[in-house]
N, CA, C and O atoms as a DFTB+ gen file, in Angstrom:
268 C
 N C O
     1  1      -2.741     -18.948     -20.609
     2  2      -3.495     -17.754     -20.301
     3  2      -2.740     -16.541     -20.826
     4  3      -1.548     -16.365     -20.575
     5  1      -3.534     -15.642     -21.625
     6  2      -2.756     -14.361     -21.716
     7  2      -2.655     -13.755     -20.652
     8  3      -3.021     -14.245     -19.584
     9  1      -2.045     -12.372     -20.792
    10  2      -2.300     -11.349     -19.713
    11  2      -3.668     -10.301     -20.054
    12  3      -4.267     -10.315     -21.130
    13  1      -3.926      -9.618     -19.165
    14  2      -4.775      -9.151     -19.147
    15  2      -5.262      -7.731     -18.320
    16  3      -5.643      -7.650     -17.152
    17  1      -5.097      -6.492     -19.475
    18  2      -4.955      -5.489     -17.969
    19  2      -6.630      -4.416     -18.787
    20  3      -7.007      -4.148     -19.927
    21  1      -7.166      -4.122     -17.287
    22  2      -8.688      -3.727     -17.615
    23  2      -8.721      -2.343     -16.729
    24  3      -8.030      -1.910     -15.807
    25  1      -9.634      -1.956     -17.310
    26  2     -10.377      -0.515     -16.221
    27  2     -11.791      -0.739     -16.078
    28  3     -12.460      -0.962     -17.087
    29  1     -12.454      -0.696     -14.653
    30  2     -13.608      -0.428     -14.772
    31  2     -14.202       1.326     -14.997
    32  3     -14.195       2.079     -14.023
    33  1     -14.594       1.716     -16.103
    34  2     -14.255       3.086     -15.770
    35  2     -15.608       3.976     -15.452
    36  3     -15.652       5.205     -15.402
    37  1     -16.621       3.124     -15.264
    38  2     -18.278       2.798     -14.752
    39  2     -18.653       3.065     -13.350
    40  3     -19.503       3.788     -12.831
    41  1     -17.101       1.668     -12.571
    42  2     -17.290       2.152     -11.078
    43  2     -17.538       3.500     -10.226
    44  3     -16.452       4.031      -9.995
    45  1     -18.280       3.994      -9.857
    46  2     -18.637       5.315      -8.804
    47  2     -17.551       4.527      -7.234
    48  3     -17.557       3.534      -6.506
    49  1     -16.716       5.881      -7.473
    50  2     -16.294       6.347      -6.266
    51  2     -16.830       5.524      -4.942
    52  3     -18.043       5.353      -5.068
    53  1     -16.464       5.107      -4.039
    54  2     -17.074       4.318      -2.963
    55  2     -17.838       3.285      -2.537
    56  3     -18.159       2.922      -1.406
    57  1     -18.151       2.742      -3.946
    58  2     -18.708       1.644      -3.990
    59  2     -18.283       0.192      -3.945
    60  3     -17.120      -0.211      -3.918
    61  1     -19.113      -0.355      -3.942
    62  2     -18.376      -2.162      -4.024
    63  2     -18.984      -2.890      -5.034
    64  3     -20.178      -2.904      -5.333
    65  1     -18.003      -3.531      -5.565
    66  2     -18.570      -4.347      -6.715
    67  2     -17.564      -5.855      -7.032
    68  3     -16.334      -5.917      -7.018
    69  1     -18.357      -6.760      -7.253
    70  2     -17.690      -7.897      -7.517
    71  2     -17.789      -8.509      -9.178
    72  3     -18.929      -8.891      -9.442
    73  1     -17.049      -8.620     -10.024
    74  2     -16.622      -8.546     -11.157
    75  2     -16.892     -10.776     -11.421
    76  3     -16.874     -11.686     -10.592
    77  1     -17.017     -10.774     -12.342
    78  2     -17.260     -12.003     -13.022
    79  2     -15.999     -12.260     -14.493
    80  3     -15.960     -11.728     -15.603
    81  1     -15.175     -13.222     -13.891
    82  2     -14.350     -13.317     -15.255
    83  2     -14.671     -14.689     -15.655
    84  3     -14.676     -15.677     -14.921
    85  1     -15.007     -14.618     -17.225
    86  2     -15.361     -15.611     -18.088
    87  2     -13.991     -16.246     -18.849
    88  3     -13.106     -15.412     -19.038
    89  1     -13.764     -17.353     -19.217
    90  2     -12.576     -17.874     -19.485
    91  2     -13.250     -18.018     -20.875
    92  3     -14.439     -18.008     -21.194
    93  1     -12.128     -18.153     -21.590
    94  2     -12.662     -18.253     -23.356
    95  2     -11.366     -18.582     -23.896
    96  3     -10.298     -18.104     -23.513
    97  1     -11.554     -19.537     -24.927
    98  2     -10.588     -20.137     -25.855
    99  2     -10.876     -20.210     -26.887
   100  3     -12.073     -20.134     -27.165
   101  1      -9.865     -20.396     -27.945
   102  2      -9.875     -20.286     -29.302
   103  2      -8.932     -19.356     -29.659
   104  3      -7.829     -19.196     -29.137
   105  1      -9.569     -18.564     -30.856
   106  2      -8.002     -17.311     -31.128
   107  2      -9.446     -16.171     -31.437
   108  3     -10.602     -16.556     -31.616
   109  1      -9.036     -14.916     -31.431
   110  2      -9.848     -13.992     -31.811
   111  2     -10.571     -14.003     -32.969
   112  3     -10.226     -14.094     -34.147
   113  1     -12.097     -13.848     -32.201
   114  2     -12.410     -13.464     -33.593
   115  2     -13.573     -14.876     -33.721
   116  3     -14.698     -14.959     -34.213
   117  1     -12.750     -15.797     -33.078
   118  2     -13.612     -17.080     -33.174
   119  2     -13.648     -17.712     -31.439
   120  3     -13.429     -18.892     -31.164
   121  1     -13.978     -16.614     -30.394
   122  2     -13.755     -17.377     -28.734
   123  2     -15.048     -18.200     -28.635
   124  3     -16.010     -18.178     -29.403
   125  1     -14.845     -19.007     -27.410
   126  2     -16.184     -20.232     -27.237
   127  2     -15.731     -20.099     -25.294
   128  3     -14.659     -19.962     -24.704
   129  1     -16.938     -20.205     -24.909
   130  2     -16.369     -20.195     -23.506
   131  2     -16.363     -21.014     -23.217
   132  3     -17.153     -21.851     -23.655
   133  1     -15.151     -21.369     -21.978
   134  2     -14.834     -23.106     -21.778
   135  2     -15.308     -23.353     -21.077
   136  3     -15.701     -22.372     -20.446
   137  1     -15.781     -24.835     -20.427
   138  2     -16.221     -25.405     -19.812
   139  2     -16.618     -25.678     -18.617
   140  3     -17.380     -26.572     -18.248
   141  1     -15.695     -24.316     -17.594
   142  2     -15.294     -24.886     -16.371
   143  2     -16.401     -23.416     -15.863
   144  3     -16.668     -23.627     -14.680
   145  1     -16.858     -22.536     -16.165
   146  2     -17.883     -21.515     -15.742
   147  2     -16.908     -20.378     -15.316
   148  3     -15.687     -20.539     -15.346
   149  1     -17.660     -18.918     -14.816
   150  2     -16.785     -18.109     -14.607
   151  2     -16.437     -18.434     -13.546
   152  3     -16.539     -19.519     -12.973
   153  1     -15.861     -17.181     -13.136
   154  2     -14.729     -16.761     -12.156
   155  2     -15.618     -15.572     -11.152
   156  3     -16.121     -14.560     -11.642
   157  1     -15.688     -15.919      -9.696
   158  2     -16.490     -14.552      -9.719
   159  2     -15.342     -13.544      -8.515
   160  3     -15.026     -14.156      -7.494
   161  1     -14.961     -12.555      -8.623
   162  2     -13.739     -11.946      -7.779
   163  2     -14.358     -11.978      -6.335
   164  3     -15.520     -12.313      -6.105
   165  1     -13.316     -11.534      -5.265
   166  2     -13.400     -10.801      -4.026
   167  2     -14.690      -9.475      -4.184
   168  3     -15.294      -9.430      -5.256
   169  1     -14.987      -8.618      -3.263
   170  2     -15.808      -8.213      -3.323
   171  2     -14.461      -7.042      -3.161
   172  3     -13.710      -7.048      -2.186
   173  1     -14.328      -5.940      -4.467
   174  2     -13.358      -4.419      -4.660
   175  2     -14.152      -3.482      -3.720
   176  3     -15.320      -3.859      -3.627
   177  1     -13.920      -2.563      -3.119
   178  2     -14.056      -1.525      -2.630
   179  2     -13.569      -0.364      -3.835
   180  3     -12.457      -0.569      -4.322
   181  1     -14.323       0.813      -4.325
   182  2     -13.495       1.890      -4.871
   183  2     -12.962       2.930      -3.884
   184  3     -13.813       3.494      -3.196
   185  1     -11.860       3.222      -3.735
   186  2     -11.647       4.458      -2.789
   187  2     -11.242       5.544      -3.640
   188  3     -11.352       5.587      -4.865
   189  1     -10.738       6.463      -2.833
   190  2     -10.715       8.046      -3.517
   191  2      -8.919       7.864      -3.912
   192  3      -8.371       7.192      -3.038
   193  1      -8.271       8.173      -4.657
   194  2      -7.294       8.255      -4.872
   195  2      -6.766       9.583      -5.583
   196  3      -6.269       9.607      -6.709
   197  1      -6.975      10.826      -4.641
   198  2      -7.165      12.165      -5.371
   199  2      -5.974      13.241      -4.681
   200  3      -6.091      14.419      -4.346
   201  1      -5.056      12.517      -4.637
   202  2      -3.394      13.259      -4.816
   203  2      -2.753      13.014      -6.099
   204  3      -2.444      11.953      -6.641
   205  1      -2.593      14.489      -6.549
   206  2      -2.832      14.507      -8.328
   207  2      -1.126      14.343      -8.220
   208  3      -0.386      15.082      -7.571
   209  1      -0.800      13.394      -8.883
   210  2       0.818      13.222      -8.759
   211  2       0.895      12.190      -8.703
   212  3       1.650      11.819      -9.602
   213  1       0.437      11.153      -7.971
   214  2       0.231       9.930      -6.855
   215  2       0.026       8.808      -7.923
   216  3      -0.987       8.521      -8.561
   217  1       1.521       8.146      -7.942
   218  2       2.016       7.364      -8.686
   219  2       0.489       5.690      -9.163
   220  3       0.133       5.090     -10.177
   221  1       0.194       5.677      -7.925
   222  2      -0.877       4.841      -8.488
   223  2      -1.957       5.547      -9.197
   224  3      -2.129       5.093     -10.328
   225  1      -2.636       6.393      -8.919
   226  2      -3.293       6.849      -9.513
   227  2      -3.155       7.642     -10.858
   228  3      -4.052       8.044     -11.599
   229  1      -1.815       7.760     -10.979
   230  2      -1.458       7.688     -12.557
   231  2      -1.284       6.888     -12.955
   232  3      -1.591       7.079     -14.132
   233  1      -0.900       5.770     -12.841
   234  2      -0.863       4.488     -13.714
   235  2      -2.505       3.531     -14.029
   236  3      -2.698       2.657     -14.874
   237  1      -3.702       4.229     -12.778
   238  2      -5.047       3.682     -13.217
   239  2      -5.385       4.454     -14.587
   240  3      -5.539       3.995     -15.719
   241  1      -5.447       5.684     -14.149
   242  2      -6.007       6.884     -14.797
   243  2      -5.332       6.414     -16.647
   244  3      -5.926       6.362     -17.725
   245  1      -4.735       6.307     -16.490
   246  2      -4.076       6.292     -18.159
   247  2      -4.018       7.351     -18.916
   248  3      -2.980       7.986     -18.728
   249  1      -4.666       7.764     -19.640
   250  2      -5.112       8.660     -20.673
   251  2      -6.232       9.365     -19.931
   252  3      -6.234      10.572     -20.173
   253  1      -7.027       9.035     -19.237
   254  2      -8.138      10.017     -18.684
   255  2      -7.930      11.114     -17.710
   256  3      -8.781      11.959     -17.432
   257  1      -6.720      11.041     -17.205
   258  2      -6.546      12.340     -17.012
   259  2      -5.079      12.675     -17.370
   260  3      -4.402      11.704     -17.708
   261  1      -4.376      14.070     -17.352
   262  2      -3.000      14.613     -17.679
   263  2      -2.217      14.359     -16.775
   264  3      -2.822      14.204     -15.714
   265  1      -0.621      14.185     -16.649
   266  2      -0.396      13.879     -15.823
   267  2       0.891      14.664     -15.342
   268  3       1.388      14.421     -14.243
């Protein structure tokens, strides 16, 4: 398995959403999805994370906001 780091950047504030991960093999460029079906997550909560400083919320944010 590689690693794998994502943003949902769609999610609205306060909502809940449960995410579907698809497994895929091969090498880029040429993936096939394998056999075994997805993955479907826990059910996320979004919360507010709006202390501008606030080490997690700079490391979500990335580039979308200054820091």
């Amino acid at each position: 398995m590689q690693e794998l780091f994502w943003k949902d950047v769609y999610a609205k504030r306060g909502g809940t959403y449960k995410y579907k991960i698809a497994q895929m093999s091969d090498k880029p460029g040429n993936l096939q999805s394998m056999p075994y079906g997805p993955v479907i997550s826990n059910r996320v909560q979004m919360s507010h994370i709006d202390k501008p400083g606030d080490p997690l919320r700079v490391d979500l944010a990335g580039q979308m906001i200054e820091t």
